[in-house]
PDB file as gemmi writes it, atoms N, CA and C in Angstrom:
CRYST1    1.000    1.000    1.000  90.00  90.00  90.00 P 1                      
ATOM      1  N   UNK A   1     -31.277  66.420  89.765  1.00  0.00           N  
ATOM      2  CA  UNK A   1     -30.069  65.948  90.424  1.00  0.00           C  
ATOM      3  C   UNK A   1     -29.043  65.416  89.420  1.00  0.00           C  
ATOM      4  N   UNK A   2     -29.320  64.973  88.421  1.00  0.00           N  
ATOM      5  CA  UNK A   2     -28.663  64.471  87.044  1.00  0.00           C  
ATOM      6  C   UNK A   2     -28.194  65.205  86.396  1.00  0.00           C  
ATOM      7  N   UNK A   3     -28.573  66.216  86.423  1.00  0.00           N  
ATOM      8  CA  UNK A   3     -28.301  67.490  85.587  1.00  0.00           C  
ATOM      9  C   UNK A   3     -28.813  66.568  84.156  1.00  0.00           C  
ATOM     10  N   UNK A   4     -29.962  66.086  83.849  1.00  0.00           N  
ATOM     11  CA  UNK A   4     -30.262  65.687  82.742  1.00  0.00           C  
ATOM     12  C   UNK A   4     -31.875  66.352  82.444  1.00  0.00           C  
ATOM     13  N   UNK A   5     -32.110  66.452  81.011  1.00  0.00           N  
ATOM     14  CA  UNK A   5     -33.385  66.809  80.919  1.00  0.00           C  
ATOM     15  C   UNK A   5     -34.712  66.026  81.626  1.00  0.00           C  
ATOM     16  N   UNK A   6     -35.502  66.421  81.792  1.00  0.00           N  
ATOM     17  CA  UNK A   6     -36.548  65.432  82.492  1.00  0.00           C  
ATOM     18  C   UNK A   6     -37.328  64.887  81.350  1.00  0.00           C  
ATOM     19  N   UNK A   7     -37.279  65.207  80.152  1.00  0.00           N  
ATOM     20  CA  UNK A   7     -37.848  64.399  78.735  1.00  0.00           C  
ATOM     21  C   UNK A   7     -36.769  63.642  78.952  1.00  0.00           C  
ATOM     22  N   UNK A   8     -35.353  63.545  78.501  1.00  0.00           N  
ATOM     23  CA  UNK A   8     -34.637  62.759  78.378  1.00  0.00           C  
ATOM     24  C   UNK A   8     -35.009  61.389  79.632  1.00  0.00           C  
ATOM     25  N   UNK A   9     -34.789  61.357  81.183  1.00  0.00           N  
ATOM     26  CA  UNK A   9     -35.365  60.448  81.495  1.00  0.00           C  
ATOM     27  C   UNK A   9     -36.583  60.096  80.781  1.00  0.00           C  
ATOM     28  N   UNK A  10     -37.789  60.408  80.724  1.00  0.00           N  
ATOM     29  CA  UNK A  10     -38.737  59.780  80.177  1.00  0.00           C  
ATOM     30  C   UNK A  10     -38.443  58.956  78.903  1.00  0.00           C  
ATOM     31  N   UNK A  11     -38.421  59.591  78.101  1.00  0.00           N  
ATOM     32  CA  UNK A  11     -37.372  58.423  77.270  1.00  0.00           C  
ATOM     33  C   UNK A  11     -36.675  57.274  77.028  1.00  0.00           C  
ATOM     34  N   UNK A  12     -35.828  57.333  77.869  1.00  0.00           N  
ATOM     35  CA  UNK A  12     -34.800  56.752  78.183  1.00  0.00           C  
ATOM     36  C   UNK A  12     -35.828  55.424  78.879  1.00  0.00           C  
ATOM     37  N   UNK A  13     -36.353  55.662  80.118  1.00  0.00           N  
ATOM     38  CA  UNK A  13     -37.452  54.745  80.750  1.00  0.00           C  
ATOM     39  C   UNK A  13     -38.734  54.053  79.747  1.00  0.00           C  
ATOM     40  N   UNK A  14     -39.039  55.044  78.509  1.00  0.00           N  
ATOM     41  CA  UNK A  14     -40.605  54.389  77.835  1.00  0.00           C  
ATOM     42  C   UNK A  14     -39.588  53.349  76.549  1.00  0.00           C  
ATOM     43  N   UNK A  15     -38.306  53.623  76.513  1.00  0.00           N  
ATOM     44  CA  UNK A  15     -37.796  52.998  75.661  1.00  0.00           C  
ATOM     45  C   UNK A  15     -37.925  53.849  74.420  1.00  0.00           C  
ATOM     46  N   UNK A  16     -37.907  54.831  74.352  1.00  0.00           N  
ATOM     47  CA  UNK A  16     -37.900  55.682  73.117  1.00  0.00           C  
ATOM     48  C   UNK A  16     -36.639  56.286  72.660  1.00  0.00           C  
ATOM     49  N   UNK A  17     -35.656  56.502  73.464  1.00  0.00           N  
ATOM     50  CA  UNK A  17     -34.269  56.235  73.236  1.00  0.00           C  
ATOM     51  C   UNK A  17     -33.768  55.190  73.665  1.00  0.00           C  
ATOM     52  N   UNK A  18     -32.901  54.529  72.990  1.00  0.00           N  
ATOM     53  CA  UNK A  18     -32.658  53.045  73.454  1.00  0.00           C  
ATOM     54  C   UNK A  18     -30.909  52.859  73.403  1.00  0.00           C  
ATOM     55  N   UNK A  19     -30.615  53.774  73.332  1.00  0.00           N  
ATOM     56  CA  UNK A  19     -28.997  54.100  73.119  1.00  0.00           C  
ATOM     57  C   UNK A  19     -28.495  55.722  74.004  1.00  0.00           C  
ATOM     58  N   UNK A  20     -28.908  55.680  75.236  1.00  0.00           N  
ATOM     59  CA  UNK A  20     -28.299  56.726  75.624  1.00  0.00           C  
ATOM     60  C   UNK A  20     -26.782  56.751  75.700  1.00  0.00           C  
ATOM     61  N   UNK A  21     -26.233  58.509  75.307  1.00  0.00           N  
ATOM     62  CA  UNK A  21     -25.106  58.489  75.404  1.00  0.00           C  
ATOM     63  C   UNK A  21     -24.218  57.970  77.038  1.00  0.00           C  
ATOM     64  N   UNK A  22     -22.584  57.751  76.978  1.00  0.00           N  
ATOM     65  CA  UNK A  22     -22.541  57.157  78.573  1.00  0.00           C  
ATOM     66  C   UNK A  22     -22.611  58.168  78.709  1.00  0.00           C  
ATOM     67  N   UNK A  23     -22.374  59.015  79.232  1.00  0.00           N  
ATOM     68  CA  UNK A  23     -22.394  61.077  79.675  1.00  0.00           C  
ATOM     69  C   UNK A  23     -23.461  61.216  79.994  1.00  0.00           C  
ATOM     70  N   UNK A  24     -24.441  60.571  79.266  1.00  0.00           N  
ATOM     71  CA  UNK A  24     -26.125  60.283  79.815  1.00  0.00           C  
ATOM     72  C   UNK A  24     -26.267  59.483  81.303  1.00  0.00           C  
ATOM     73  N   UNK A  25     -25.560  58.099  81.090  1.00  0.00           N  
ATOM     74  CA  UNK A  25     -26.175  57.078  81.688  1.00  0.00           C  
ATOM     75  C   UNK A  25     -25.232  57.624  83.099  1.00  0.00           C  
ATOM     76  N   UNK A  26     -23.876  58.038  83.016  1.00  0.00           N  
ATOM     77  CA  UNK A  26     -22.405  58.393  83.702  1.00  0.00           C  
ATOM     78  C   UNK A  26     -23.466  59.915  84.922  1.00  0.00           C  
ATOM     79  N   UNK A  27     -24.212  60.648  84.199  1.00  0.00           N  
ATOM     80  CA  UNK A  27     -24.971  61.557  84.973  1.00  0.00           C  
ATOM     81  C   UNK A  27     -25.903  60.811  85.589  1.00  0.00           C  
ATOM     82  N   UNK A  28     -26.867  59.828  85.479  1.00  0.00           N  
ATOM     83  CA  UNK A  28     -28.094  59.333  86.032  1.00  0.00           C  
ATOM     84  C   UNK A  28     -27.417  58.110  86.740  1.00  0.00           C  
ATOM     85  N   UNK A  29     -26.632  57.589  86.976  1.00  0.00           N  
ATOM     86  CA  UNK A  29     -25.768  56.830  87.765  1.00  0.00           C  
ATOM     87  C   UNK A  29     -24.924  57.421  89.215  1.00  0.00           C  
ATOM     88  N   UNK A  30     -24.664  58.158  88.724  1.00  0.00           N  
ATOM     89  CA  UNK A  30     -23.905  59.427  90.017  1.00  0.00           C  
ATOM     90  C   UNK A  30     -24.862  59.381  90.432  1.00  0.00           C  
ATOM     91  N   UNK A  31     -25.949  60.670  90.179  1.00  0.00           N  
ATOM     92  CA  UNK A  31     -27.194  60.710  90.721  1.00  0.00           C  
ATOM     93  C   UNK A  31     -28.238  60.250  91.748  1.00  0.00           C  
ATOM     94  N   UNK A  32     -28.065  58.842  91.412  1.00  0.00           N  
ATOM     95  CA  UNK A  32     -28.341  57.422  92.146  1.00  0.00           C  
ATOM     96  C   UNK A  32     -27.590  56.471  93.184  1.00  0.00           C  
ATOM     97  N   UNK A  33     -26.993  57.118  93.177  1.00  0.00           N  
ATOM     98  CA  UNK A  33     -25.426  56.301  93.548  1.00  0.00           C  
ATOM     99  C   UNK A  33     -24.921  54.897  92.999  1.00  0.00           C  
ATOM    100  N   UNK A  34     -25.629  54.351  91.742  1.00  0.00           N  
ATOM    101  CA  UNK A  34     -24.993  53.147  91.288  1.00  0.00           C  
ATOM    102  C   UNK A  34     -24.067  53.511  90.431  1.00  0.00           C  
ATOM    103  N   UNK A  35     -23.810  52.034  90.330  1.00  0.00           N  
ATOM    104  CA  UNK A  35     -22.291  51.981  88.810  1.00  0.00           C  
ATOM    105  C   UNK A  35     -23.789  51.739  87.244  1.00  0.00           C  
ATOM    106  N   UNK A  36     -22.854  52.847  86.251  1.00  0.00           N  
ATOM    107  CA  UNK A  36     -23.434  52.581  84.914  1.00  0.00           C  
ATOM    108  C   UNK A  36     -23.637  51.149  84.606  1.00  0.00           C  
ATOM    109  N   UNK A  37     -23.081  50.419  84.903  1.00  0.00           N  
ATOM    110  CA  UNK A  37     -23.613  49.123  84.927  1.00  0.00           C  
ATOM    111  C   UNK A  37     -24.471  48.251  85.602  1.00  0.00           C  
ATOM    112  N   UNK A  38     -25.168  48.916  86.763  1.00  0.00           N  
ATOM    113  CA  UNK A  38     -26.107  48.565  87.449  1.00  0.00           C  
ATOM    114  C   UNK A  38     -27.304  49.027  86.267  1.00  0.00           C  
ATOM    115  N   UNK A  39     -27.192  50.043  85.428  1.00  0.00           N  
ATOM    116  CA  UNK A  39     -28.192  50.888  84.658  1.00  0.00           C  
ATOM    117  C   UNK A  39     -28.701  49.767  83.513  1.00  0.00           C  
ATOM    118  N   UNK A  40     -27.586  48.734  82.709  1.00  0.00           N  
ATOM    119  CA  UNK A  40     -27.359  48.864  81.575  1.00  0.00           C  
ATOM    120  C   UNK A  40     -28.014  46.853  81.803  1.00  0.00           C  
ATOM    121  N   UNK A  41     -27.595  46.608  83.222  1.00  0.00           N  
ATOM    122  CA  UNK A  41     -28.357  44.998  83.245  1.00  0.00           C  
ATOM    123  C   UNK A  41     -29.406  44.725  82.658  1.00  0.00           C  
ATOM    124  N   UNK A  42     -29.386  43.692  81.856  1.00  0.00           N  
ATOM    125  CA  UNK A  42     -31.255  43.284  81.765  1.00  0.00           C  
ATOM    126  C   UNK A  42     -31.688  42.046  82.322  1.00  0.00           C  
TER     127      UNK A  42                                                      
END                                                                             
């Protein structure tokens, strides 16, 4: 639905990329229906 790789989520989730691009986060946000900043809270 992201149009993102499904390694890339994994990643992104185990913390093995820790800097996704926004174009990354901007696709998996749509996706979801939140704001990139719902993504980026800690």
């Amino acid at each position: 639905m992201a149009d993102v790789a499904y390694n890339t989520i994994i990643k992104i989730e185990s913390g093995t990329i820790q800097n996704p691009t926004i174009n990354t986060l901007s696709k998996i946000a749509n996706a979801l229906d939140v704001k990139v900043d719902d993504l980026i809270k800690k």
